[in-house]
C-alpha positions as CSV (number, residue, x, y, z in Angstrom):
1,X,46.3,4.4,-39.4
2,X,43.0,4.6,-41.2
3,X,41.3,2.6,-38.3
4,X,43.0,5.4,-35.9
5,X,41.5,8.2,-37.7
6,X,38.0,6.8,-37.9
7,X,38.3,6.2,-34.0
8,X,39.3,9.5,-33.7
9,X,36.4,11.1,-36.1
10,X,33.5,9.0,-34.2
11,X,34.7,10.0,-30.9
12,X,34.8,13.8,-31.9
13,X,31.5,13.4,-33.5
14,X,30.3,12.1,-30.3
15,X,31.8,15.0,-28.3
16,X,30.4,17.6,-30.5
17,X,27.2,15.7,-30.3
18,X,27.2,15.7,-26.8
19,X,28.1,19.4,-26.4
20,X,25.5,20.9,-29.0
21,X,23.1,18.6,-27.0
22,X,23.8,20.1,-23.6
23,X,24.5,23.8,-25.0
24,X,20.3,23.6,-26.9
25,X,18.6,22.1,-23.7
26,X,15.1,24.3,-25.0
27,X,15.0,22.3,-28.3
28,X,13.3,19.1,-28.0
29,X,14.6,16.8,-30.2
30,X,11.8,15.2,-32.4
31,X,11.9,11.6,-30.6
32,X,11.3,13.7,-27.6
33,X,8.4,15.3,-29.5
34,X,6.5,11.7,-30.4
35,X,7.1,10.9,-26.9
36,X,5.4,13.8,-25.2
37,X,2.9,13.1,-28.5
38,X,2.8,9.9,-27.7
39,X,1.7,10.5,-24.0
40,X,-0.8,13.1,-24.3
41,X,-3.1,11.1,-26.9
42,X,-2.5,8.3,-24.2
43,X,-3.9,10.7,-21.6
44,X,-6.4,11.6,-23.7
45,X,-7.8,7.8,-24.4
46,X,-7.3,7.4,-21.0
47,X,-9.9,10.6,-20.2
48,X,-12.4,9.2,-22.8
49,X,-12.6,5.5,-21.4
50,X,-13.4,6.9,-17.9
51,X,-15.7,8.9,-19.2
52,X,-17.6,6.4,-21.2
53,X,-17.7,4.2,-17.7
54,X,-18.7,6.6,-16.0
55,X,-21.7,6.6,-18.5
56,X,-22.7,3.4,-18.5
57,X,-24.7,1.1,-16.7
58,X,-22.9,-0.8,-14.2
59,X,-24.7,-4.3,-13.6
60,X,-22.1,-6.3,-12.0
61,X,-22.8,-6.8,-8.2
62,X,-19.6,-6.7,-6.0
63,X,-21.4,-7.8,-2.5
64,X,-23.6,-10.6,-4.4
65,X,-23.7,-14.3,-3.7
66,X,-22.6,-15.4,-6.7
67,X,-22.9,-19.0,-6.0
68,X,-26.3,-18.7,-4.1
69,X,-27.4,-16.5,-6.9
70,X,-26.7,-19.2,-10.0
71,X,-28.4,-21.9,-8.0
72,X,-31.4,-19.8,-7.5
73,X,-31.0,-18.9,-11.7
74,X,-30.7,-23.0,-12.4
75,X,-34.2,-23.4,-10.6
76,X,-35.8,-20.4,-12.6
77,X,-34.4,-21.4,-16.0
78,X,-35.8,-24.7,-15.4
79,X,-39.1,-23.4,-14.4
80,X,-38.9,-21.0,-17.8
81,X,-37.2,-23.7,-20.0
82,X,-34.4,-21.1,-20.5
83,X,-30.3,-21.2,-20.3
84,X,-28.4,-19.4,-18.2
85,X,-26.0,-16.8,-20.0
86,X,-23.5,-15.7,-17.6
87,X,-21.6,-12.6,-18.8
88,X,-18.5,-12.7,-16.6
89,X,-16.4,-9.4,-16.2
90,X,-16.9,-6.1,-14.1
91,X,-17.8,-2.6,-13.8
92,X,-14.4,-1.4,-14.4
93,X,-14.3,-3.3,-17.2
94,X,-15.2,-1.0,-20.2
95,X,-15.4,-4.0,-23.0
96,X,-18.0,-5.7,-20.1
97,X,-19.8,-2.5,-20.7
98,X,-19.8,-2.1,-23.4
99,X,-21.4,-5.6,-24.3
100,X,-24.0,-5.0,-21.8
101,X,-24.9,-1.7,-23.3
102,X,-25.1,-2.9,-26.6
103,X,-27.4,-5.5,-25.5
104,X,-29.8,-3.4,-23.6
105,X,-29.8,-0.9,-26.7
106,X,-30.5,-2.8,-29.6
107,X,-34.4,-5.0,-29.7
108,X,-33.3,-7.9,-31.7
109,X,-30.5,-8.8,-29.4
110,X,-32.7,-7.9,-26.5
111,X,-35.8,-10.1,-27.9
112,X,-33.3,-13.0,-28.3
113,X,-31.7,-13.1,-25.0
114,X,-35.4,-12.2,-22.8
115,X,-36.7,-15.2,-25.0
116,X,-33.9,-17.9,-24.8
117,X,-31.7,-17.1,-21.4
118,X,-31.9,-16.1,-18.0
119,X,-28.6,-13.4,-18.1
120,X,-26.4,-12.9,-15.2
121,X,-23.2,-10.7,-14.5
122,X,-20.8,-12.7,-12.9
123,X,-18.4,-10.2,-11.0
124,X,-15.1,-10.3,-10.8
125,X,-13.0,-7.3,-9.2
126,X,-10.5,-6.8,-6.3
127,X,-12.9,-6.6,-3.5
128,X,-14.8,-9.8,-5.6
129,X,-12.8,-12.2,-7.8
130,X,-15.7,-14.7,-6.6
131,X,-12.8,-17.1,-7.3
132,X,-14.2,-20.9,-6.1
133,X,-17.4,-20.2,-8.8
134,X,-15.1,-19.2,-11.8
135,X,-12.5,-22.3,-10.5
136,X,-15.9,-24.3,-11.3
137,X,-16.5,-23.3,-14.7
138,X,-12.7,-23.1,-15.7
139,X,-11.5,-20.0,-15.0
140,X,-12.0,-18.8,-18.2
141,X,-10.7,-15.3,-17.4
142,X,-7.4,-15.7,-16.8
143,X,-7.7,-17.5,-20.4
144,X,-9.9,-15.0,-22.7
145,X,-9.9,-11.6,-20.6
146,X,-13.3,-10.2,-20.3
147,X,-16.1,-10.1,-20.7
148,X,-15.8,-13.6,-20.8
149,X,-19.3,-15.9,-21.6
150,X,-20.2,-18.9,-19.8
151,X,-23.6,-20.8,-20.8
152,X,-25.1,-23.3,-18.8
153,X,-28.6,-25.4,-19.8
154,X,-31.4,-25.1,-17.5
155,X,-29.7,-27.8,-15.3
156,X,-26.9,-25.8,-14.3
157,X,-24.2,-27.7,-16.8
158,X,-21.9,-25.9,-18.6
159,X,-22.2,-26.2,-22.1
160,X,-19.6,-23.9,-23.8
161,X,-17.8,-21.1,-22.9
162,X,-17.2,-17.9,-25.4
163,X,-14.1,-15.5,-25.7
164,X,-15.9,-12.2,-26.2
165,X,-13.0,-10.5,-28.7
166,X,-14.5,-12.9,-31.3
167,X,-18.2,-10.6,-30.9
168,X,-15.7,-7.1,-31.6
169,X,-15.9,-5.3,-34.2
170,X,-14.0,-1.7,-34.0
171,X,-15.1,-0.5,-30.7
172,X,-17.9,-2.4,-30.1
173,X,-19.8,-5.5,-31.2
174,X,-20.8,-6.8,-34.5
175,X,-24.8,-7.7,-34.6
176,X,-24.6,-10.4,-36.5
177,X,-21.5,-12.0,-34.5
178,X,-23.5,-11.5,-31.5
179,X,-26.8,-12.7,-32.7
180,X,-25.5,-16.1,-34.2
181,X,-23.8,-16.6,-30.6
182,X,-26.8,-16.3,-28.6
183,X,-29.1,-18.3,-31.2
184,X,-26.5,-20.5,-31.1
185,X,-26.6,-21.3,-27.6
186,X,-30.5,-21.5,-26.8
187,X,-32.1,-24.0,-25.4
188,X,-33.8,-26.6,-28.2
């Protein structure tokens, strides 16, 4: 009999529920209002990343020879006693960007890679995924993401390979992450 009238009390409730529901259609209910919250600040991120790569340099190549180009940077870094730093990513890619940006912008990292590598930007993208060269050196994408690093000596071997969310710090890079990898990774 209890067990009848608890029944009977939840399925009112869920009637009465149900009507007040239907009869206040203009409230919005406050999980509704963290979803439409929720939505708009995702918008809003979304606005503010395209912005910033719309900003920033975009040094991946879509139409390059990849593999014609790395063969051409083997003989130069030989010539110039350099490695090769391959930054692999693309220009949609805001983190790749990023890196590049930060880079570009800031002299000691700047000094460091002019003096120790010969940089490329490895594209990858839809109309490029350049696929047989990063089948070569691992496919190291599809493992870290990108920007993804790939170093080869001045022979062309690959000598390590570098998940870039290690480098991160907030939403960029920290300096002194970034600065141990590349002195790291310089030729001898």
């Amino acid at each position: 009999m209890i067990l009848k009238s608890v029944k009977i009390a939840v399925l009112v409730g869920l009637l009465t529920g149900t009507l007040s529901c239907a009869q206040n259609k203009d409230n919005v209910s406050a999980s509704d209002q963290t979803t439409v919250d929720s939505t708009a600040l995702k918008e809003q991120k979304k606005k503010a990343a395209a912005a910033e790569v719309a900003k920033l340099p975009k040094p991946y190549d879509e139409k390059e020879d990849a593999e014609a180009k790395i063969s051409s940077l083997i003989k130069q870094a030989k010539a110039e006693n350099k490695n090769i730093m391959i930054q692999a990513g693309g220009n949609w890619c805001i983190w790749c960007l990023r890196f590049n940006d930060y880079v570009q912008k800031t002299p000691e990292l700047k000094e460091i890679v002019d003096k120790n590598y010969i940089y490329y930007h490895l594209n990858y993208s839809p109309k490029n995924k350049n696929e047989k060269v990063f089948a070569k050196y691992g496919n190291p994408g599809e493992k870290f993401g990108y920007p993804v690093f790939i170093v080869l000596d001045q022979n062309g071997k690959q000598i390590h390979t570098q998940d870039s969310a290690v480098l991160e710090e907030g939403k960029g890079y920290s300096l002194e992450k970034v600065k141990e990898f590349f002195m790291k990774w310089a030729p001898m």
